[in-house]
N, C-alpha and C positions, 0 to 999 in steps of 0.2 A: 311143067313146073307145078310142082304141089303146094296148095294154097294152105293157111295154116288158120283157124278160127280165130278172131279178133282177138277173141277171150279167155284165150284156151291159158290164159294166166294161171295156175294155180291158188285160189284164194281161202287164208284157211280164216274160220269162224271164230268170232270171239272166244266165245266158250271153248272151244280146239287149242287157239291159239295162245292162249293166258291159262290153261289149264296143266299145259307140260310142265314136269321138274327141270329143273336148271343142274344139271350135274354133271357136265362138260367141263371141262382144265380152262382157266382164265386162258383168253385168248390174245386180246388187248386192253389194258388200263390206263386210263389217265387221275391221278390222288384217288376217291372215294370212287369214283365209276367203273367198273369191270364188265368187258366183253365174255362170255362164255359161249358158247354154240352147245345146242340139243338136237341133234339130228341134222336137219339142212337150216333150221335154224340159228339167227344169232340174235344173242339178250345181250341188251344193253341192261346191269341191272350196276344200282349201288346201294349197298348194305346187305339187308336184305328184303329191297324194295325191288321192284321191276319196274326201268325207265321206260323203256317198249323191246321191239322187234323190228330186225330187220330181215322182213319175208322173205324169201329162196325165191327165184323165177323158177317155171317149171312150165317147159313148152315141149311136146316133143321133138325132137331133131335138133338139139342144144345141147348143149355143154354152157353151164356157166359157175362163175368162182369170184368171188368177192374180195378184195382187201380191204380191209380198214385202220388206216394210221392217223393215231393223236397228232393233233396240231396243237391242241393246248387243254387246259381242262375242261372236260366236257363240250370240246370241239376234234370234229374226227371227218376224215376225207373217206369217204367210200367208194370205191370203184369197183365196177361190176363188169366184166369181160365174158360174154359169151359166142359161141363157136359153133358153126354148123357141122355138125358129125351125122346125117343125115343122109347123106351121099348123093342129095342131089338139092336145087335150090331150092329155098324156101320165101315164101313170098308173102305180102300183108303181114310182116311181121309186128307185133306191136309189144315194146319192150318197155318194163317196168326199171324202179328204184321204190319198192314200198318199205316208211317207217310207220309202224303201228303201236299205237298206242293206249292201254289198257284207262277204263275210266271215261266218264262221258265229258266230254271240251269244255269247257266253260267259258269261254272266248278264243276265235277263230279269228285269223287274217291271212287274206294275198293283198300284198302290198299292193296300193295306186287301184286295186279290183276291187277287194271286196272286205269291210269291215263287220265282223261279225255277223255277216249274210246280208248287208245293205237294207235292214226291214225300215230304217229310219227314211224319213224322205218320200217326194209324191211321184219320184221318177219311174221309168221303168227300165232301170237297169238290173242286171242279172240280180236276182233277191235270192237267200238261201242258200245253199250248194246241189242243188236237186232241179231239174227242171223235168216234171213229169214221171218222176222215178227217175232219171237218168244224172249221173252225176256230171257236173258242170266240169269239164277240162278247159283250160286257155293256154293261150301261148306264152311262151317264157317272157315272149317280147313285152306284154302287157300289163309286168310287173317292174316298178324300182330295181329287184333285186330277180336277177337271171329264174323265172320259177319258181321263186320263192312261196313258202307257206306257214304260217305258224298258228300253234295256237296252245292254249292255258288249259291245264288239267287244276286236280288238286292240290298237286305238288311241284309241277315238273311245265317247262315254258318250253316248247318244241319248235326249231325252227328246220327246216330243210330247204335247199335251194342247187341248182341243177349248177353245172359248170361246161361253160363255153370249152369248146376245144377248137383246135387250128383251125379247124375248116368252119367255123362260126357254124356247126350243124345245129339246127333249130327241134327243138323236143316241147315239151307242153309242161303244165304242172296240174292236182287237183287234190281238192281237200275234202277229205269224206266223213264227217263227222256221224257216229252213229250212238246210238244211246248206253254199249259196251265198250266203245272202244272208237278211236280217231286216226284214221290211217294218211297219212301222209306221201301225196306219189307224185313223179317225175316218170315222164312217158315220152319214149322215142318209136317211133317221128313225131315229128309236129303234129295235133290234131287239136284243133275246137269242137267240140259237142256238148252238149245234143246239136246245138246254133251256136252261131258266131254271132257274138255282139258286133253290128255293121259300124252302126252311128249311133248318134241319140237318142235313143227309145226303140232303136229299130235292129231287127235280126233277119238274119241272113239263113241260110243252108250251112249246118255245119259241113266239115271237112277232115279228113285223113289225109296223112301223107301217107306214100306206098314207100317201105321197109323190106330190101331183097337181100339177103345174104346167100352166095353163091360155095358149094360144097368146100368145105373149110375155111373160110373168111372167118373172121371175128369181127365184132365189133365192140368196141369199149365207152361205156357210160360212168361220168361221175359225179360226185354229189357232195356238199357239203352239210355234218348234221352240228347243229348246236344246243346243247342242253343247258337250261342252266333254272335253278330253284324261281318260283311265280312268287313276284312281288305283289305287293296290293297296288291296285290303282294301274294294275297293268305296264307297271314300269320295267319285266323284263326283257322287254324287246328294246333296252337298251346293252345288252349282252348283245342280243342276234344282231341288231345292226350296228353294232360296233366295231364286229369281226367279219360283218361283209364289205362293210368299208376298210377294213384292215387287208383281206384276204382278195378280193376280185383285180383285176391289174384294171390299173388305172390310165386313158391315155393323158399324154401331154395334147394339148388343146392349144392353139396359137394364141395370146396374150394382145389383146386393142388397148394402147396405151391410153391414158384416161384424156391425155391432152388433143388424141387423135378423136378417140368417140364424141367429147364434148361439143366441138365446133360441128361436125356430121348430125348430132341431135339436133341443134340450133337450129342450124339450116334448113334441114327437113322440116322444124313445126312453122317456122317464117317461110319459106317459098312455097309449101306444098301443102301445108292444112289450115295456113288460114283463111277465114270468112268472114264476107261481111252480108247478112241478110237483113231485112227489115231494121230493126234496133239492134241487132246483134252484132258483137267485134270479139270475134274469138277465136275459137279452133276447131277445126272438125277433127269426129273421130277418128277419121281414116280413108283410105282411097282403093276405091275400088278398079279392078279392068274392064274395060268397056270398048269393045270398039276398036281393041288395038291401043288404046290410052288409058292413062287415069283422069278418074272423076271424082269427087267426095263424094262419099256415100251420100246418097238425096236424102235418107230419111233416120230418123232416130239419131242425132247426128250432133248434138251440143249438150255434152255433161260437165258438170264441175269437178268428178273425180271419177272413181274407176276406169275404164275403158276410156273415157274422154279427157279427163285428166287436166279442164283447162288452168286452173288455179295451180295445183304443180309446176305447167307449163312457165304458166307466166311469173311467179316466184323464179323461176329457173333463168329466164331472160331479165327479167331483177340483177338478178347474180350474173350472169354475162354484163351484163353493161359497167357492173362493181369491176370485176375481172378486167373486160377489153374494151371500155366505154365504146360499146358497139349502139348506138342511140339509137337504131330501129328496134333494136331489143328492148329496152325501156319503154320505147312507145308502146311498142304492141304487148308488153307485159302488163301496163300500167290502163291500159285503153279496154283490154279483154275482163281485167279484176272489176275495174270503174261498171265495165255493162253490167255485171251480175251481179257489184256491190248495187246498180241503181236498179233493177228491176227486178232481184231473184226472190229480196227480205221478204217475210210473211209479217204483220200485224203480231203473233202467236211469237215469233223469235227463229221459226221456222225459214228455212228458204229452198225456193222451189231448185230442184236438183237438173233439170234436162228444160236448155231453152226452146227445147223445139215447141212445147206448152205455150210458154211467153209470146210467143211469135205466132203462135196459133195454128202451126203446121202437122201439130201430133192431137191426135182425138178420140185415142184411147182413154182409160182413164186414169188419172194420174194419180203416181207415190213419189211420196220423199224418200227415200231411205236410206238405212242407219250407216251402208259405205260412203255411202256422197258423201253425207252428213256430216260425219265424222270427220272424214278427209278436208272437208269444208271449216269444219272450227278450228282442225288443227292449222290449214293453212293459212286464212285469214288473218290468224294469227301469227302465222311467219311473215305475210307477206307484208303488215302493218310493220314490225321491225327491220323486214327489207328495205322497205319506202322508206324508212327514216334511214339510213343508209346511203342513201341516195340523196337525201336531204330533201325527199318530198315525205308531206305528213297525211296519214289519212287513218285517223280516229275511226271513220266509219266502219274498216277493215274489222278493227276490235269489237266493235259495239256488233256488227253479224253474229264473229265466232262467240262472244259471249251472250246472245241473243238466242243461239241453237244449245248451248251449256246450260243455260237458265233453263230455255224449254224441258231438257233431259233432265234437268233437278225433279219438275214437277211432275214429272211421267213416268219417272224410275218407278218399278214394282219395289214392295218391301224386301220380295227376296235379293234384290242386287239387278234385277233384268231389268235391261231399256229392251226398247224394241225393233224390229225389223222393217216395218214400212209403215206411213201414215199416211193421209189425206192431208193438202196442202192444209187445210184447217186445222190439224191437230189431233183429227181424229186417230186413232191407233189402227191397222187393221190385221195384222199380225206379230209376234213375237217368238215364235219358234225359231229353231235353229241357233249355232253362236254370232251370229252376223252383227246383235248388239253391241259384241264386244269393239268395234270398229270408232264407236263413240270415244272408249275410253282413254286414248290418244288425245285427243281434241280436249277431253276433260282436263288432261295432266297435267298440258300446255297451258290452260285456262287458270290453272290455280298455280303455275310456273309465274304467269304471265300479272297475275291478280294479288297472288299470297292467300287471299280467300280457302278456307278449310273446309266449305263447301263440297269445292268441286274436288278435292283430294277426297274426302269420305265419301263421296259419290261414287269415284273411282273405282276406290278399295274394294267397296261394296259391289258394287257391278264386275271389278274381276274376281273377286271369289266365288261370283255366282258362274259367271263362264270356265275361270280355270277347273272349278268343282263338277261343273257338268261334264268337261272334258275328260277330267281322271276317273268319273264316272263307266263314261261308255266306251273311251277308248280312241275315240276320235271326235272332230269340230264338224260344222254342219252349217250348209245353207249360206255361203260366200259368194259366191258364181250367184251373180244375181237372177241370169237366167233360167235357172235349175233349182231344186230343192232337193239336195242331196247329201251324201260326205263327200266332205272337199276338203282340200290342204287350204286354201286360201283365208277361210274364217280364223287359222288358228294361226293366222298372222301379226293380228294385233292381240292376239291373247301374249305372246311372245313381249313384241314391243312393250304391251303394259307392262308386263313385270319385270323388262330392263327398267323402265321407266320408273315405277314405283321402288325398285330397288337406289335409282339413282337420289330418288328424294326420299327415301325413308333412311336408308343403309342397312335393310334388314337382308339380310342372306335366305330367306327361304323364298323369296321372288327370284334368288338366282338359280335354286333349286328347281322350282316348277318352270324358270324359264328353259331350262337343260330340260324338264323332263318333256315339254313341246316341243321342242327343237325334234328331240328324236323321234316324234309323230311327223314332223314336217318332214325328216330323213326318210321314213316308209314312204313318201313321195319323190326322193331325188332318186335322176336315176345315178346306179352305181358304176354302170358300163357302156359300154358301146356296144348299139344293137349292129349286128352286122345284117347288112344292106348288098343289092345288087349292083353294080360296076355300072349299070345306067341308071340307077335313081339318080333324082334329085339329092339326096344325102351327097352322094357320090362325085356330081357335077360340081356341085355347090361350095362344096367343102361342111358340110353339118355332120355334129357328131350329137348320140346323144347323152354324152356322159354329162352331167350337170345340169341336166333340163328336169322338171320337175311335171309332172303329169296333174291336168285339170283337177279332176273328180270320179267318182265313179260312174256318174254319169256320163265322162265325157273322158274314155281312152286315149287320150294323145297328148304328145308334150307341149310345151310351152316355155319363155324365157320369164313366168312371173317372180319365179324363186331369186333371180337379178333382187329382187326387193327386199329379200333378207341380208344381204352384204351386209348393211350397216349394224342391225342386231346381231348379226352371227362374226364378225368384227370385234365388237364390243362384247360377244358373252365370253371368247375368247380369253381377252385379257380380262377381264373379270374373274374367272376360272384357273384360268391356265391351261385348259386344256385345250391343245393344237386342232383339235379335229374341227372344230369352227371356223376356226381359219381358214381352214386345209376346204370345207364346204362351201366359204363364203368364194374364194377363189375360184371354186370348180362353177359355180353359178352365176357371178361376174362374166368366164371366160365361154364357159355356154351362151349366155345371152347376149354376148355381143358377136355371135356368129351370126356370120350374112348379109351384113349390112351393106347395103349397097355403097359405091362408090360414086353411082351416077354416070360411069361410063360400061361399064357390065351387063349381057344383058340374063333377064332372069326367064325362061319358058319364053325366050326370044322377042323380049322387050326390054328395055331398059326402066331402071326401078328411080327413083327421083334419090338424088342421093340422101344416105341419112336415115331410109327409110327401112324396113324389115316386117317380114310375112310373122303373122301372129302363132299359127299351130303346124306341128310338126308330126309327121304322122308317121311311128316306129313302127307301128303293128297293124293289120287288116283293119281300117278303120276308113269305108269310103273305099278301098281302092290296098294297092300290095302296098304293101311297107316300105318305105324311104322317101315319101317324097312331101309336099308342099304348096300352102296353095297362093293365091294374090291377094290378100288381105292385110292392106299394108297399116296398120292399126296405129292410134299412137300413142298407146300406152306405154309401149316400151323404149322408147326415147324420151318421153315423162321419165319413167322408171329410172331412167341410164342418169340424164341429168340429176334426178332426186338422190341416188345414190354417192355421187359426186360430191354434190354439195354438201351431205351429211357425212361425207368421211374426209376428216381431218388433212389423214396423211396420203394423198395422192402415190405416194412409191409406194402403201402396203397392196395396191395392183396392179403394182408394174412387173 
């Protein structure tokens, strides 16, 4: 068997390749766009501008032939079929799909990988497209969109992205940005190089798949290209993801009626994470395996919002007891708010975010910061309205959240930024990243709640500084509080605020920028279903991962946080009119509530406490093969499920 050189690719030279005439017979057109071919060459040109090139492979002992048919304007399907004429096998084949691109990028993205080379941020995930001279490949799986890649010229917004075929054969993608020209590839087989990103910070040994085509076999490759004119502020990759959500097949996902998830959330944060420790009555984060059992996590282990979620929680058994006068809910909703309303408040207006501090069991050193925070004025503030509902009163709820809104008045920077984490004292100790934006929720509510024109110019001012930084660079930053990195997660509430300011202003350019974030949040959902092996966990389980939205860049693997946009992408919907928010909110609803346990099931041969669900989902080489899952029964996302609930109106728009 004759081996055939990795790279025996054909690759031609800027200067070579942008230098040919264009004087080949239109081949294919879509309005202004014209395909012409110069040799083994095809141009994409329109006018008489050149969009790029789509490269010829050129191996010896092949035959290969392209077609390229309009899907729409300046959207085109490429298939490339090559055929062993070699006369005997050929082996370590590594096949291309290059679109190259004259002109140096001016902004690069692989979705859910890598925004604009990841330089922002203290992580070490892959930075650049370069590691060592060698050009970074990843797998299709570790993109929203099947291998996808785009990126901004002067003129011209380029996206490319690989397409699934029957046999879910898996290929790579890689973005090569050079100072002439920007080449766009999709690569069969599968391969990561130079390294595989393992886990967090850490890399592995890259990999090749081995590529055998046997004397006249073919094998066929296709790909999706979308062109379309670069907006400012980076807003054309609302084209490219528009028609990937249009174009890739979508599955049907089994649908958890709201009336069934409801009561399964309950249950699970009442039987399974509540605790009671020293002065503490609240909730723990989550349950870990041990022993053949579950335990609450022993340590880091009582938040009031993100990951911990207790003030959510207990607002949410507020509303069960309104709903099913279920009075252990009330209890423990009213008994867990009371501990943190009695021991969390700072002197400053401030309150401490994690009771493990209060209690004296954490001895690192302690931050407040701006997710709690936020989460904390806006809830206090619901749960103060809740309580009277119930026909109990408690002032002091209010006097917190407006106690952490005062603080944010006097600590706001001129330019609109709060900040990211402080000393229970009030000291500041960072500000980077969009993670301030988490405040301005809280603030909305505050001057909802008040009428005060304070905390609305507060607001304003603080999202124009975030939405601005955002249209800026391209992407949000530094949510995942564990990580300093780009995340989906920061540009969560950047969203929320400008439904929200749009609801109290009535101005329509908050429902513009909130469309134009939404579609940043979209380069995180995924689009399709990664196919998996017949014994993952995927497979067992029943997980898919079409609607699951992917951490960070720091952190490759999915998760059900995107569940948290329902309510915004609901509401920008009918605001708009345009269905695809809908058609999103659904697809993330119905992801996130996969796998819940029932309490009689068992999961990795244990049974899960009903109600409960494993936090991250792991599509692509991440730890370990692709499809499976681990015990980390967290409980954020039954917070998340109930919060969802309770903020959306009409229970049949997710039935």
């Amino acid at each position: 068997m004759k081996k055939v050189p990795l790279f025996s690719v054909v690759l031609l030279t800027g200067a070579t390749l942008f230098g040919l005439l264009l004087i080949q017979n239109c081949k294919t057109n879509t309005a202004g766009f014209t395909w012409q071919k110069s040799g083994k060459i095809q141009w994409l040109t329109e006018g008489k501008d050149t969009v790029g090139a789509l490269t010829p492979l050129t191996i010896d002992g092949l035959k290969s032939s392209e077609k390229i048919i309009p899907i729409s304007e300046g959207v085109y399907r490429i298939t490339r079929t090559v055929k062993n004429v070699s006369g005997h096998s050929l082996d370590s084949l590594r096949l291309t799909i290059d679109f190259t691109v004259p002109g140096k990028a001016a902004w690069l993205m692989i979705p859910s990988v890598s925004y604009n080379g990841n330089e922002w941020g203290r992580g070490l995930e892959p930075k650049g497209f370069q590691k060592d001279g060698a050009w970074w490949s990843f797998s299709f799986s570790r993109s929203a969109i099947p291998g996808a890649t785009y990126s901004e010229g002067s003129k011209w917004a380029i996206a490319l992205w690989g397409d699934l075929d029957d046999q879910g054969t898996p290929f790579s993608c890689s973005l090569m940005p050079e100072p002439a020209k920007t080449t766009h590839r999709l690569i069969w087989p599968e391969e990561e190089m130079p390294l595989r990103y393992s886990n967090r910070d850490q890399y592995a040994p890259g990999f090749r798949g081995n590529l055998t085509l046997k004397e006249g076999e073919t094998f066929v490759m296709s790909a999706v290209l979308v062109v379309t004119p670069v907006l400012p502020d980076h807003a054309a990759v609302k084209a490219f993801l528009g028609k990937a959500w249009e174009i890739i097949p979508h599955p049907v996902l089994p649908r958890t009626e709201p009336r069934e998830a409801w009561p399964l959330a309950t249950r699970f944060v009442k039987e399974s994470l509540w605790a009671e420790e020293g002065v503490f009555r609240g909730f723990s984060i989550g349950l870990w395996l041990r022993d053949g059992g579950w335990i609450q996590r022993p340590g880091w282990k009582y938040e009031i919002g993100w990951a911990g979620q207790n003030a959510s929680i207990s607002i949410s058994l507020l509303e069960d007891y309104l709903r099913n006068k279920n009075q252990e809910s009330l209890d423990k909703g009213l008994l867990c708010l009371d501990t943190w309303a009695k021991y969390a408040p700072q002197p400053n207006g401030l309150i401490r975010t994690h009771f493990d501090y209060i209690i004296g069991i954490e001895k690192s050193e302690e931050v407040v910061d701006a997710c709690n925070l936020g989460q904390a004025a806006a809830d206090f503030l619901v749960a103060y309205e809740t309580t009277k509902k119930c026909g109990i009163e408690r002032g002091n709820y209010k006097d917190i959240a407006l106690g952490i809104c005062d603080f944010m008045l006097r600590d706001q920077q001129a330019s609109g930024q709060y900040g990211k984490g402080w000393k229970p004292d009030g000291t500041c100790l960072y500000r980077e990243g969009s993670v301030g934006a988490f405040i301005i929720p809280g603030m909305m509510r505050a001057y909802t709640a008040t009428g005060n024109n304070a905390y609305l110019a507060s607001a304003k001012r603080a999202y124009n500084f975030y939405f601005d930084e955002f249209a800026r660079n391209g992407f949000t930053s530094a949510g995942a509080l564990d990580t300093w990195c780009i995340d989906k997660e920061s540009s969560l509430p950047v969203l929320r605020a400008a439904l929200m300011l749009f609801e109290a202003t009535g101005d329509s350019a908050y429902l513009d920028k909130a469309e134009k974030t939404s579609w940043y949040l979209s380069s995180w959902l995924w689009h399709y279903s990664v196919p998996v092996s017949d014994s993952s966990d995927f497979k067992k389980y029943g997980y898919d991962t079409f609607g699951g939205t992917a951490v960070s860049t720091q952190h490759h693997h999915i998760d059900a946080f995107g569940m948290w946009l329902v309510p915004e992408w609901l509401k920008l919907s009918k605001y708009t009119g345009n269905p695809i928010w809908l058609e999103k909110a659904l697809a993330t609803w119905d992801n996130g509530n996969l796998c819940i346990a029932d309490g009689k099931t068992p999961y990795h041969g244990v049974i899960r406490p009903a109600g409960s669900q494993t936090e991250a989902y792991f599509q692509t080489r991440w730890s370990g093969e692709p499809g499976y899952f681990h015990d980390w029964l967290v409980s954020w996302m039954s917070a998340l499920r109930m919060e969802v609930l309770r903020n959306t109106e009409d229970w049949g728009m997710l039935q």
